[in-house]
N, C-alpha and C positions, 0 to 999 in steps of 0.2 A: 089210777088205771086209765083215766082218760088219752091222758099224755101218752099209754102205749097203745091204745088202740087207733089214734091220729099219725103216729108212727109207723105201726103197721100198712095201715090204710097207704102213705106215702112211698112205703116201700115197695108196695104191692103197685102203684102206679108205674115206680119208676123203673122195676124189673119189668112190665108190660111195654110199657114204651122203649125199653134197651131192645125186648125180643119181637116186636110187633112195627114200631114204628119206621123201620128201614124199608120194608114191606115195600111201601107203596111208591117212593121217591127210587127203589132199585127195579120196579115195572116200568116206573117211565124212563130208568136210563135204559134198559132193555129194548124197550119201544124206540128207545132216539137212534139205538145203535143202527139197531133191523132198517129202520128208514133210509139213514147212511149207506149203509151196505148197498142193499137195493139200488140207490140211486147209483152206486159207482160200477154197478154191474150193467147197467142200463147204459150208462157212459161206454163202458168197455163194449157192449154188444153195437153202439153204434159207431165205435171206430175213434172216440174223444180221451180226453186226457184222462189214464187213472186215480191221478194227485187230485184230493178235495182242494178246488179252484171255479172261480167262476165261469160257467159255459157261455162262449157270446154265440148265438145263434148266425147263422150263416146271412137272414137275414137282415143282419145289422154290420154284419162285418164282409165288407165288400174290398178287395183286390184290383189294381187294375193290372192290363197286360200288354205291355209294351212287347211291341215285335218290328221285326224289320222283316223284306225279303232272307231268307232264310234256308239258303241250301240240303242243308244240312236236317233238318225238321222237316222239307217237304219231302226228301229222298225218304226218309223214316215212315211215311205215310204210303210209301209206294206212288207218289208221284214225280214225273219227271220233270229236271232242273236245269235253267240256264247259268252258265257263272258270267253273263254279261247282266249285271245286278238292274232292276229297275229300281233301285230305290237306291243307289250308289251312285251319283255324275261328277265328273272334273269340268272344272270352268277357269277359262283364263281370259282375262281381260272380258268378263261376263259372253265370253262364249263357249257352250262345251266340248268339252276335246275329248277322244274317245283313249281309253285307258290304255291299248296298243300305241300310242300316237308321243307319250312323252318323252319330254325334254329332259337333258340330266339338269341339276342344279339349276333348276328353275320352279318358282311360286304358282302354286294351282290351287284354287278353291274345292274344295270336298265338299258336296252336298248329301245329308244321308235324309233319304224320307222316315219318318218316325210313325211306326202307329201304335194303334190303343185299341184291343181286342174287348176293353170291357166299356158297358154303359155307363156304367154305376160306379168309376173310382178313377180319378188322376193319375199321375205320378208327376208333383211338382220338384222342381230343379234335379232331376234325374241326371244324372253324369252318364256321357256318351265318350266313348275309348274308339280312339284312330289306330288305326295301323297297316305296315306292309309290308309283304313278303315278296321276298323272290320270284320271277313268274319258275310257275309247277305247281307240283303234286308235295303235301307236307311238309314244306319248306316254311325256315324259320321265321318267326315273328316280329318287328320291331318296329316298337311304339312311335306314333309319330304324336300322339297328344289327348287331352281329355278338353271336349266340352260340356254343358248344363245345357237342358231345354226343359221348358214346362207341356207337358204333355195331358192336353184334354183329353175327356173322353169321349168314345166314338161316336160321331156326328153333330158334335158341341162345334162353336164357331173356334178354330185355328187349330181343328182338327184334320188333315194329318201338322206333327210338327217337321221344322227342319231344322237339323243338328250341322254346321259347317263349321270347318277348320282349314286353315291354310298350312299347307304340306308344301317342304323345301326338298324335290326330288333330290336322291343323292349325288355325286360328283360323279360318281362311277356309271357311264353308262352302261343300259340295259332296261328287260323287260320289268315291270314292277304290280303289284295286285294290290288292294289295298281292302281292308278289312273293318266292320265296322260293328263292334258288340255294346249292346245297351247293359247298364250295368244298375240293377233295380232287385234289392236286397227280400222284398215281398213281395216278388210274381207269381201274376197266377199260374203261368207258364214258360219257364226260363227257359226252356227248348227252343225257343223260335227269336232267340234275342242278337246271334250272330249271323251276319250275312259276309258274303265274298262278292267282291268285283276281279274278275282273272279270265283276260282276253288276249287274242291274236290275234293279225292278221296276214296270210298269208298270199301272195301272189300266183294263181295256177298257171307254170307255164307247162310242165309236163315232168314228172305233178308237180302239186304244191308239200314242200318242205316243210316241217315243224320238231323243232328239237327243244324239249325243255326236262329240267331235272325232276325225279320223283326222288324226297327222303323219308327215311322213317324217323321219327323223333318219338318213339318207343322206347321202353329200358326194356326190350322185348326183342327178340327176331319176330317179322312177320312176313307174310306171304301176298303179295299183291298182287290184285286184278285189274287192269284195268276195261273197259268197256264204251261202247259208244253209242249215240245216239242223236239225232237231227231236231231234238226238239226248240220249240224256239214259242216262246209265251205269246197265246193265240190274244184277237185283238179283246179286248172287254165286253162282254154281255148286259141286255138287261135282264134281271133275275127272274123280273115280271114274263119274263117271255120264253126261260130257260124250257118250258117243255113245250112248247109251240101246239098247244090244245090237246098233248096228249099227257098219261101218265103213266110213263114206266114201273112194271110188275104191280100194279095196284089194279084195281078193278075200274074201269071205263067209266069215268062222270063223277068217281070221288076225287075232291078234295089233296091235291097231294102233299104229303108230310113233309117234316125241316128231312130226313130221312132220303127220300125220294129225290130234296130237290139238289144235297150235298152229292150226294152219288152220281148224280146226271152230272156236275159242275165236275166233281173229281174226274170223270173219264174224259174229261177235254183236255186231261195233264198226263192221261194213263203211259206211263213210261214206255208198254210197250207198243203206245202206238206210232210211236213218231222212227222207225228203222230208218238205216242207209237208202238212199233214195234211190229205185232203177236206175242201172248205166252211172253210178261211182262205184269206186272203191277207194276206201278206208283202210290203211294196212298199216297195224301197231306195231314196232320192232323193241323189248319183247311186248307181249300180250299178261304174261305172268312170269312171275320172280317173287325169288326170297333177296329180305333187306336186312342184316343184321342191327343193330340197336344203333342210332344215331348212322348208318349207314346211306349213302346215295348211287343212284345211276342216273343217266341220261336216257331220256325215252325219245324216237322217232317215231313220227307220224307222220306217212305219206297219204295225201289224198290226192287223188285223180279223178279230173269232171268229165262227162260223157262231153265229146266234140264240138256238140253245138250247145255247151252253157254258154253264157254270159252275164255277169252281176255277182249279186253278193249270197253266198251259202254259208248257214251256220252247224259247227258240229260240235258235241261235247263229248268231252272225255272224261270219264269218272272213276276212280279209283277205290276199291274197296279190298279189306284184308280180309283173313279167310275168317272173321266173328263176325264179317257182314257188316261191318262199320263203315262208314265214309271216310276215307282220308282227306279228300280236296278231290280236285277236278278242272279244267279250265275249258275255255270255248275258242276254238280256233274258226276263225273267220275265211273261208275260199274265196277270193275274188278274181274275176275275170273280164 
């Protein structure tokens, strides 16, 4: 009888342990799950990946941001643009030539200034894209070449960089723009990576003449505006000095914010401060039109100086569809 009471007892364990012992190992997957869950909700509440992956915090994972002068990104901002680029020069035989001024089939140096909007991140051997368009308004693109530059970051020694290439204008004479996009696959801000060089110069005898073409390179019909304005990039400030002992819309003797002192800097660009100046006229022949898909026209721009100019005046013309986009824009030069 022993033998069945040692059996009993056995069995008695092992139906306890089939109905009891899952108990505590299925709490703690219960417990493991709840913690998972949580954590991917907290992810999703702060905008991060749903996928269980590791989070790298922002503080370790740094971007840099390659920008050039930037037409197109400052108009976006509501500030006003020149398309005579500061950070776009031609040189030939190391002297610069002004992008109105070229020769057909003839070797010019391209110098593009390069910057870097971040403290905290490079971008080594970055690939920088040439190109040029027809002088006008969306007019087609064609590559003239790719270089590399190592781009520090901002205020490190061989910061800004210079990206140059040597461009064989074409055989065909005429007017020519050239175009210069950085090309950086983890920016912090790819909006600000294309810039435009697209000038003229015109002679005022009474007036001065400018005819150049507007196309749409749309698979769209659109409707185009074109618009003008005198602005022309004021000289460089020191920032230390941007509010000259006062501080705009804050209270007298504080302290003024990054806030305060962007605002002050941007209305020195305000688009609509820089109008046709007393005694010109500006007259665009048309002003607005429709462009069917890959469609062009030729746009006239007469300007006329009051009598007693003399020197050099600058105007720009900007072209926008009716989404409020940029299409291009160029800057016509008055000399007299």
């Amino acid at each position: 009888m022993r033998w069945l009471v040692r059996f009993s007892e056995d069995l008695l364990r092992t139906v306890a342990l089939l109905l009891y012992g899952w108990f505590v190992p299925f709490l703690r997957l219960i417990y493991s799950c709840c913690r998972r869950w949580c954590a991917a909700r907290r992810r999703r509440a702060e905008g991060k990946s749903k996928v269980r992956c590791v989070v790298i915090p922002p503080t370790v994972y740094k971007r840099p941001d390659p920008l050039i002068y930037s037409q197109s990104y400052l108009m976006a901002q509501g500030l006003a643009v020149t398309w005579d680029n500061p950070d776009i020069t031609l040189f030939r035989n190391n002297a610069p030539v002004p992008s109105s001024e070229l020769l057909a089939d003839t070797d010019y140096d391209v110098r593009a200034t390069v910057w870097n909007g971040s403290t905290e991140a490079p971008a080594v051997n970055m690939p920088v894209d040439f190109s040029f368009l027809s002088f006008g308004i969306g007019t087609t693109s064609t590559i003239i070449g790719r270089t590399f530059v190592d781009l520090p970051v901002r205020g490190a020694v061989g910061h800004p960089a210079t990206a140059a290439l040597i461009w064989r204008t074409p055989k065909v004479p005429g007017h020519y723009c050239l175009q210069v996009n950085l090309v950086w696959g983890d920016d912090a801000n790819p909006a600000n990576n294309l810039g435009q060089e697209n000038t003229n110069v015109g002679v005022a005898h009474s007036p001065a003449l400018f005819d150049f073409p507007v196309e749409n390179r749309n698979d769209r019909p659109v409707t185009m505006t074109l618009s003008v304005d005198s602005y022309v990039p004021p000289a460089p400030i020191d920032c230390a000095k941007v509010f000259d002992g006062r501080v705009p819309s804050t209270v007298a003797g504080q302290v003024p914010t990054q806030r305060d002192l962007c605002v002050r800097l941007a209305n020195r660009h305000n688009k609509d401060a820089f109008p046709i100046p007393e005694g010109w006229t500006v007259e665009i022949d048309p002003t607005t039109f429709s462009l069917a898909p890959g469609a062009g026209r030729v746009v006239t721009v007469r300007i006329t100086p009051p009598d007693s100019f003399t020197g050099i005046k600058a105007f720009n013309v900007n072209g926008i569809d009716e989404r409020g986009t940029l299409v291009g824009g160029v800057t016509l030069y008055v000399q007299r």
